[in-house]
C-alpha positions as a LaTeX table, in Angstrom:
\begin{tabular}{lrrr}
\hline
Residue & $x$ (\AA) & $y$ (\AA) & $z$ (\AA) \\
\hline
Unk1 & $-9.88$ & $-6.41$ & $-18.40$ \\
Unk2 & $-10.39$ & $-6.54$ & $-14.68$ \\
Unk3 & $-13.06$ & $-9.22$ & $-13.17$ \\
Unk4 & $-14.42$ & $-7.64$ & $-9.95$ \\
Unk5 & $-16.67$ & $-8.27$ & $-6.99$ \\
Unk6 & $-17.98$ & $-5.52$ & $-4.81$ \\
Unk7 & $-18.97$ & $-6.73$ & $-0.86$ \\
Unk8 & $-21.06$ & $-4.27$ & 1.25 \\
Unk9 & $-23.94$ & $-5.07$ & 3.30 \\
Unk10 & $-26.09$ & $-2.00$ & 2.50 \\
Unk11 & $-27.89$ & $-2.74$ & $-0.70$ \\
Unk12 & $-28.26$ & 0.67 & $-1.73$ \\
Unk13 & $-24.00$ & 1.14 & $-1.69$ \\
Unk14 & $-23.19$ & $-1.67$ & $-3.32$ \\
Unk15 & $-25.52$ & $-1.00$ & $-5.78$ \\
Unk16 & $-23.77$ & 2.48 & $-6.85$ \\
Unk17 & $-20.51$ & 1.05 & $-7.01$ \\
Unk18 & $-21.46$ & $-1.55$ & $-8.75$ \\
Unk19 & $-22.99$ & 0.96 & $-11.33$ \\
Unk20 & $-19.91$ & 3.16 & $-11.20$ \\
Unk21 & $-17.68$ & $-0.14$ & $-11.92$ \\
Unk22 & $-19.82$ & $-1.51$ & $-14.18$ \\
Unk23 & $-19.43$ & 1.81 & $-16.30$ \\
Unk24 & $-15.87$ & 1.68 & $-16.89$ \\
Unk25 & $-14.70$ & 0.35 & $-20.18$ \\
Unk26 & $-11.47$ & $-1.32$ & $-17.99$ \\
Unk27 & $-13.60$ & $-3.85$ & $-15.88$ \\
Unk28 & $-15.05$ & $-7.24$ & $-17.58$ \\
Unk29 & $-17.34$ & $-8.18$ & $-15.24$ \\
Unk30 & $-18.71$ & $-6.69$ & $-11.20$ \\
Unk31 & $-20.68$ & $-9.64$ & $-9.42$ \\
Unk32 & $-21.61$ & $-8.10$ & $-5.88$ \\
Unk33 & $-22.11$ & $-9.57$ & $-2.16$ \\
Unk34 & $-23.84$ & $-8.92$ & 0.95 \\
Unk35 & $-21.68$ & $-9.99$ & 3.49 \\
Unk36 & $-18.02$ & $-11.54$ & 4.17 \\
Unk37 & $-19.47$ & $-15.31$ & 4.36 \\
Unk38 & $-21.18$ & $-14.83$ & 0.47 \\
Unk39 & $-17.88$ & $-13.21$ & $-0.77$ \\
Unk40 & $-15.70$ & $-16.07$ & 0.40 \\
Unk41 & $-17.97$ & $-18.68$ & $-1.34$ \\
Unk42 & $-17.65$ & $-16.41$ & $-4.06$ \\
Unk43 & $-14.21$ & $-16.12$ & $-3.93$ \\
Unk44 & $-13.82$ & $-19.95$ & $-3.04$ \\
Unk45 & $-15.40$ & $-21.06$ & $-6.44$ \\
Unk46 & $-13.20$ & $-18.41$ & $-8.14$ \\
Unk47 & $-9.94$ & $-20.09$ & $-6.50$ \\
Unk48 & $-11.00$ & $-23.56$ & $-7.46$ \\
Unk49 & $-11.58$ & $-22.24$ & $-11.23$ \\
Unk50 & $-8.18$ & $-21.31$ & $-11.59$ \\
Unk51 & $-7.01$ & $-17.63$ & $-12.95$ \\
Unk52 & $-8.51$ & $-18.38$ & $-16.33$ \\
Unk53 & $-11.78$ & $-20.21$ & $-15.35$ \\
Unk54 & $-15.23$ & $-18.42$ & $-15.95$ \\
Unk55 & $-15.68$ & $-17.60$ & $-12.26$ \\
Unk56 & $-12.48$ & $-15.67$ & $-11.65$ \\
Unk57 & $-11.56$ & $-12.52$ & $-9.77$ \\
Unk58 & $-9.06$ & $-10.28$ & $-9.93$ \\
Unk59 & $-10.18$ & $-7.76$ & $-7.06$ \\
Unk60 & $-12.46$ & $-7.25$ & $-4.12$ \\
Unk61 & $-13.70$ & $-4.19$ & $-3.64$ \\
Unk62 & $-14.45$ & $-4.71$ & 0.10 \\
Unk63 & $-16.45$ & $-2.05$ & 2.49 \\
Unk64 & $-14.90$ & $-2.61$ & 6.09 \\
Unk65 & $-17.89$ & $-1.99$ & 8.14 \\
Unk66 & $-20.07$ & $-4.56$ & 8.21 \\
Unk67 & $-22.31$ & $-7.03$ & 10.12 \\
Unk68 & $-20.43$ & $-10.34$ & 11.42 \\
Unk69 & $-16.75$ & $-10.52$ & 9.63 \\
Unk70 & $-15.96$ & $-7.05$ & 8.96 \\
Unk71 & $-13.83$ & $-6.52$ & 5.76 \\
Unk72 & $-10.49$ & $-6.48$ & 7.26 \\
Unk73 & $-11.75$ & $-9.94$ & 8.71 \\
Unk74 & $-11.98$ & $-10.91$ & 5.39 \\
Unk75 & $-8.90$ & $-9.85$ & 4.11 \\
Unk76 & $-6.88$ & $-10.88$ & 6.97 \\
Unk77 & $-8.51$ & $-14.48$ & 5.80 \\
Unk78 & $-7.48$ & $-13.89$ & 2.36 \\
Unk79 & $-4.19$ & $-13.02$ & 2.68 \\
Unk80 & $-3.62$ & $-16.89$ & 4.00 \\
Unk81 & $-4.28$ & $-18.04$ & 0.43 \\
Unk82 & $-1.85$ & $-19.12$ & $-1.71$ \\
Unk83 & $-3.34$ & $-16.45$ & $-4.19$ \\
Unk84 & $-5.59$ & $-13.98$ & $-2.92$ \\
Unk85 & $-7.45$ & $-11.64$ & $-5.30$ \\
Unk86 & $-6.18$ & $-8.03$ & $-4.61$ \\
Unk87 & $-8.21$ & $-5.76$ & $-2.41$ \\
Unk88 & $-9.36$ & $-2.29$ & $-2.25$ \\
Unk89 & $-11.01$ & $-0.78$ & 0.63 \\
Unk90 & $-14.26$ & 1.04 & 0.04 \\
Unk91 & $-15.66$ & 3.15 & 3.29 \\
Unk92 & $-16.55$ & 6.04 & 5.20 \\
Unk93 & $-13.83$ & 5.76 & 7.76 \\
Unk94 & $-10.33$ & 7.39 & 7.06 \\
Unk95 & $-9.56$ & 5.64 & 10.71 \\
Unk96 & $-8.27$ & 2.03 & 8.98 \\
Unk97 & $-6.25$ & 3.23 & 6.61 \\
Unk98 & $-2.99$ & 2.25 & 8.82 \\
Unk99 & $-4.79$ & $-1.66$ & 8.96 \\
Unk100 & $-5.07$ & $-1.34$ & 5.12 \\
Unk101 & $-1.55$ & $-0.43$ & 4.52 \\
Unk102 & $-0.60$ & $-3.67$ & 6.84 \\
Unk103 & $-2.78$ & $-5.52$ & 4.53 \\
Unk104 & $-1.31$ & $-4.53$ & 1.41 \\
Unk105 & $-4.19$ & $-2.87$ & $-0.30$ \\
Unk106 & $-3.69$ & $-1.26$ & $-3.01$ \\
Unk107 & $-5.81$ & 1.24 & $-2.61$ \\
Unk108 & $-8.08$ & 2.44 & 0.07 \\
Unk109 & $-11.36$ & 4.65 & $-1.41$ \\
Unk110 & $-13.37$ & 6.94 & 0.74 \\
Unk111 & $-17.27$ & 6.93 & 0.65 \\
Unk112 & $-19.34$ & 8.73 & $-0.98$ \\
Unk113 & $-17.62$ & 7.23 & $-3.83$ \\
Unk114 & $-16.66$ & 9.88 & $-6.49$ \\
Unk115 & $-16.25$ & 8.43 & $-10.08$ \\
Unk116 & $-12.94$ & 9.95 & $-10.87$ \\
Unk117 & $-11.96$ & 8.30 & $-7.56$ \\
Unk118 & $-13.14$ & 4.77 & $-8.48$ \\
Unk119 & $-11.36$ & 5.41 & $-12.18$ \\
Unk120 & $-7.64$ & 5.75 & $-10.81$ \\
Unk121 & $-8.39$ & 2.30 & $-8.48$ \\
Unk122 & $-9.68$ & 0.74 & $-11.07$ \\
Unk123 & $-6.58$ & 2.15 & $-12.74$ \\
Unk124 & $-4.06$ & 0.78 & $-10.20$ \\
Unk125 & $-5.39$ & $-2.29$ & $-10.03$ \\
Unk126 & $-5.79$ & $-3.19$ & $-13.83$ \\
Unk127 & $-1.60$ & $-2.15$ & $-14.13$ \\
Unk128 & $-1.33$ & $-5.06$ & $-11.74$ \\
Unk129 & $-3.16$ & $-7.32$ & $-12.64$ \\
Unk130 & $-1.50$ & $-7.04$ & $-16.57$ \\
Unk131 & 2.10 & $-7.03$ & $-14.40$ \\
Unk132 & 0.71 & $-10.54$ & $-13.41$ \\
Unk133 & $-0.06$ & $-11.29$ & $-16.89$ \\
Unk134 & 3.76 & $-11.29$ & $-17.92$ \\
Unk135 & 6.19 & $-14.79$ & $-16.73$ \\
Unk136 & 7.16 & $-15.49$ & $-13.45$ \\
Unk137 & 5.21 & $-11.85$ & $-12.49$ \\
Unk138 & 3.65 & $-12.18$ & $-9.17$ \\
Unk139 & 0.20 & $-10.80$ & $-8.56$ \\
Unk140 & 1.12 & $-8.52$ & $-5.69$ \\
Unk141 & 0.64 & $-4.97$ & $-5.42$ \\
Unk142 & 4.06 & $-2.66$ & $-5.00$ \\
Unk143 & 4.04 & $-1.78$ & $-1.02$ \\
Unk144 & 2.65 & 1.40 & $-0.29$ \\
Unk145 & 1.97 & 3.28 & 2.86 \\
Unk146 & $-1.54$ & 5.37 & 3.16 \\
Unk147 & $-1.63$ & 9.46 & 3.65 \\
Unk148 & $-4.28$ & 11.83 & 3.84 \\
Unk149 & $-4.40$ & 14.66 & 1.88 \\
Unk150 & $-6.97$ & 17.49 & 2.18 \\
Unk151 & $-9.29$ & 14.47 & 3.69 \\
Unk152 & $-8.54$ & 11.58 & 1.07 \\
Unk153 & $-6.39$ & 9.04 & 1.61 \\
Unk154 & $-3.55$ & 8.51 & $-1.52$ \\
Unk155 & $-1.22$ & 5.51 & $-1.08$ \\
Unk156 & 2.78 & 6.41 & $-1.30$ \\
Unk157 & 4.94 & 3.80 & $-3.41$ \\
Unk158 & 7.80 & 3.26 & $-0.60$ \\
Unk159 & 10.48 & 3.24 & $-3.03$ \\
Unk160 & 9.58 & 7.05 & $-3.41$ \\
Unk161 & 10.34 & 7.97 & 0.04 \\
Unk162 & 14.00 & 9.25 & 0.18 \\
Unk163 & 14.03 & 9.89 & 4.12 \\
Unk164 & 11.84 & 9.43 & 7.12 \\
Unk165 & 11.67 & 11.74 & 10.19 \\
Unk166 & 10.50 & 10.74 & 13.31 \\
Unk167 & 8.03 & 13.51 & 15.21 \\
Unk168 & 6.82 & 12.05 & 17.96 \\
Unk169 & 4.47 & 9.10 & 17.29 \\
Unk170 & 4.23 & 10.45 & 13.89 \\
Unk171 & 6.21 & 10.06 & 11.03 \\
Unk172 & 7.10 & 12.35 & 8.17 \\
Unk173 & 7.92 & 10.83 & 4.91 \\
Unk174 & 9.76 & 12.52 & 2.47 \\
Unk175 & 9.48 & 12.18 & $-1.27$ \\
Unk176 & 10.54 & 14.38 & $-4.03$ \\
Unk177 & 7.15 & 15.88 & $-4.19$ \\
Unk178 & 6.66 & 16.62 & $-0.78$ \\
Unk179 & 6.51 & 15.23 & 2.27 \\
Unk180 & 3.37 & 13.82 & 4.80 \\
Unk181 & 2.44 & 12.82 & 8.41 \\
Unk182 & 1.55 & 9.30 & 8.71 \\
Unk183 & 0.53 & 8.06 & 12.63 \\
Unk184 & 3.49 & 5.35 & 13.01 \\
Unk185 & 6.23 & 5.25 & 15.08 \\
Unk186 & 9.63 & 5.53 & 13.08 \\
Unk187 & 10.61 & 2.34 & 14.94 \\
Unk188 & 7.83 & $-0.01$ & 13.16 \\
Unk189 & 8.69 & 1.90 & 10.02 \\
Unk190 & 12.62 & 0.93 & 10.55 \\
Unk191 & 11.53 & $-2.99$ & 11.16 \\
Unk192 & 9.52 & $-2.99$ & 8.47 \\
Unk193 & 11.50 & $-1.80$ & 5.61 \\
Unk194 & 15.43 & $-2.92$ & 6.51 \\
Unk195 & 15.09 & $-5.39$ & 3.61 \\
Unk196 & 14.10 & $-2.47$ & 1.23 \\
Unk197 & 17.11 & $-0.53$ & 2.11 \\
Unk198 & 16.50 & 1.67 & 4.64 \\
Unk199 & 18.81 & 2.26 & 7.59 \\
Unk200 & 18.64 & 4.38 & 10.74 \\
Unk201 & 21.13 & 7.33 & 10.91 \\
Unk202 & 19.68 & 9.02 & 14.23 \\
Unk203 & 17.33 & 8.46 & 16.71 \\
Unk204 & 15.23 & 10.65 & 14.26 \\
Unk205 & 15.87 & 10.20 & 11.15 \\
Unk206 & 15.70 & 6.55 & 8.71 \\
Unk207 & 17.42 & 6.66 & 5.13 \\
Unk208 & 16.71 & 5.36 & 2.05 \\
Unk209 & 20.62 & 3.92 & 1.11 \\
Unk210 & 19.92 & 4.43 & $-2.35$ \\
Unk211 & 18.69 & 7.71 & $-1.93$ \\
Unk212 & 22.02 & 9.29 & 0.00 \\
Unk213 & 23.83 & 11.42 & $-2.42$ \\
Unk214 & 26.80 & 12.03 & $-0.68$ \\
Unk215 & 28.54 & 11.34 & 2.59 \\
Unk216 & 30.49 & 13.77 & 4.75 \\
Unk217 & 33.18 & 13.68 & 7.62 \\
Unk218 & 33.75 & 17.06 & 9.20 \\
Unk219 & 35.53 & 17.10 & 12.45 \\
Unk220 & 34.89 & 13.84 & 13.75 \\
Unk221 & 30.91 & 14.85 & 12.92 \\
Unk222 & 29.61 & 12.54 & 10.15 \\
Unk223 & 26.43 & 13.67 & 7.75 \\
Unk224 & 24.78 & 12.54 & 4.35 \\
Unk225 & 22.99 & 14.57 & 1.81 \\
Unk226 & 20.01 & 13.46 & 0.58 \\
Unk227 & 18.87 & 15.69 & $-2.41$ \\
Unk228 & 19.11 & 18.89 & $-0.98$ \\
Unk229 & 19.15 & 17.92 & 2.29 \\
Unk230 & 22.17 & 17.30 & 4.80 \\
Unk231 & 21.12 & 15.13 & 7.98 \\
Unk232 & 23.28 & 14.39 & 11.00 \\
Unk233 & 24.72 & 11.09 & 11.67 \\
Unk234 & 24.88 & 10.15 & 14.72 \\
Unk235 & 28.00 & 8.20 & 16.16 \\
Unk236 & 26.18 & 5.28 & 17.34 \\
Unk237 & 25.18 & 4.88 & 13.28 \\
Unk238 & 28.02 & 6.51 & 11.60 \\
Unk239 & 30.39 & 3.16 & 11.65 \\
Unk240 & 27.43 & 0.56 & 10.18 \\
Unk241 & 26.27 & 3.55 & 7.57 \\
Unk242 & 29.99 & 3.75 & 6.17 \\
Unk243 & 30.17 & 0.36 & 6.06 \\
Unk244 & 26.88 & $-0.02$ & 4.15 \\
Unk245 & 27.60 & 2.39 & 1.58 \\
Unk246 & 31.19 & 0.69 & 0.81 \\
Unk247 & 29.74 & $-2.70$ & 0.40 \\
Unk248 & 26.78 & $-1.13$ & $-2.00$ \\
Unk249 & 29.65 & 1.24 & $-4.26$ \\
Unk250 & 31.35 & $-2.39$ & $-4.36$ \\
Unk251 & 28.64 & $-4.00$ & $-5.75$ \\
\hline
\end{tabular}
C-alpha cells in the first residue's frame, strides 16, 4: 500500500484530497502539509527512517502554486536526493506541465480534483512503487512526456511513440493510438532521447529505431516505413540511419 503526503497551502484543498486519498483502499496512510519548508522536514524524517521505517513516503502529492518555495522548488530540491519519494503534481494550471515532464512526474492532476482522476494516479504510482519492491528495481517512474487532451493533461510512456514530427515549435508525437501536439522543439526532443533510440531522419521528422519496419532505396532516394507510414530520408541522415540499423539486425 502506498504511504502519501499531500502539500498545498490552502487548507480547504488539501483537505479534499486528503479525503479523496484517504478513501482509497490502495493508500496506507495521507499525512498533509502547508507549505514546501513543513514537507521537507517531513520528508527529511522519512529519509532518515529508511524505506521501511514508520515515517516513510512513497509519494508527494505536491500543488505547484504556493507561497515561498513553490512545488517545482521543491521537487527540483528533491530530485538531488539519493532517493526522492515520487511526485505528482496537483493544480489548476495546465501551463507546467512541460516543467513536470522535466521533472519526471509521474503524473500531473488538474484541480478541481475528480475522484476517478486521483484513482488512476494513485494507480500509477502504487505499480511503481511494487516495481521497487522487486531486487535491484529502482524506484523511478518510466519517462513520460505530458499531453492535453480535451483540457486534461495524460502522460505518454516514450517507448510508445513510434515517430516524432516537427511543426514548428511544436511537436507531434505519434503512437499507435494516435498522435498529439506537445509545445517542444523537435531539437530538445532529439537531445533528450538519443540514448532511448531515437534518431533524426529529416530536418522534420525523429524515429524510434525500433519502431522502423522496413527500409527503402529507390533511385538514389532513401525512406523507412514505420507502421503504415513511409517517411523521407534525407541524404544528410540516410548514411548514419543504414548504418544504425545494420549494427542493431547484428545484434
Amino acid at each position: 500500500m502506498v504511504r502519501v503526503l499531500a502539500v498545498d497551502d490552502e487548507e480547504p484543498a488539501l483537505g479534499e484530497l486528503l479525503y479523496l486519498l484517504r478513501a482509497d483502499p490502495r493508500v496506507r496512510s495521507a499525512e498533509g502539509a502547508t507549505d514546501a519548508t513543513e514537507a521537507l522536514r517531513r520528508i527529511g524524517r522519512a529519509l532518515d527512517a529508511g524505506p521501511d521505517g514508520d515515517d516513510a513516503i512513497d509519494v508527494v502529492f505536491l500543488d505547484i502554486h504556493m507561497a515561498g518555495l513553490t512545488g517545482l522548488d521543491l521537487a527540483r530540491l528533491l530530485a538531488g536526493f539519493a532517493r526522492p519519494p515520487l511526485i505528482v503534481f496537483v493544480t489548476a494550471h495546465e501551463g507546467f506541465a512541460v516543467q513536470a515532464f522535466d521533472l519526471k512526474a509521474v503524473d500531473y492532476v488538474l484541480k478541481p480534483v475528480r475522484r476517478e482522476r486521483l484513482a488512476e494516479a494513485v494507480r500509477r504510482v502504487r505499480e511503481l512503487v511494487h516495481a521497487s519492491a522487486a531486487p535491484a528495481a529502482p524506484l523511478t517512474a518510466p519517462e513520460q512526456i505530458p499531453v492535453e487532451l480535451g483540457g486534461v493533461t495524460r502522460f505518454v510512456t516514450v517507448d510508445d511513440i513510434a515517430y516524432v514530427e516537427a511543426q514548428g515549435d511544436y511537436a507531434r508525437l505519434h503512437t499507435d493510438e494516435g498522435s498529439h501536439l506537445v509545445r517542444i522543439p523537435l531539437s530538445t526532443l532529439e537531445e533528450r532521447w538519443a540514448d532511448r533510440g531515437f534518431v533524426r531522419i529529416h530536418r522534420s521528422h525523429l524515429v524510434a529505431l525500433g519502431r522502423i519496419d522496413e527500409l527503402r532505396l529507390d533511385g538514389g532516394a532513401t525512406s523507412v516505413r514505420v507502421g503504415s507510414t513511409e517517411l523521407a530520408v534525407s541524404r544528410r541522415h540516410s548514411r548514419q540511419l543504414r548504418d544504425l540499423l545494420m549494427r542493431r539486425a547484428g545484434g
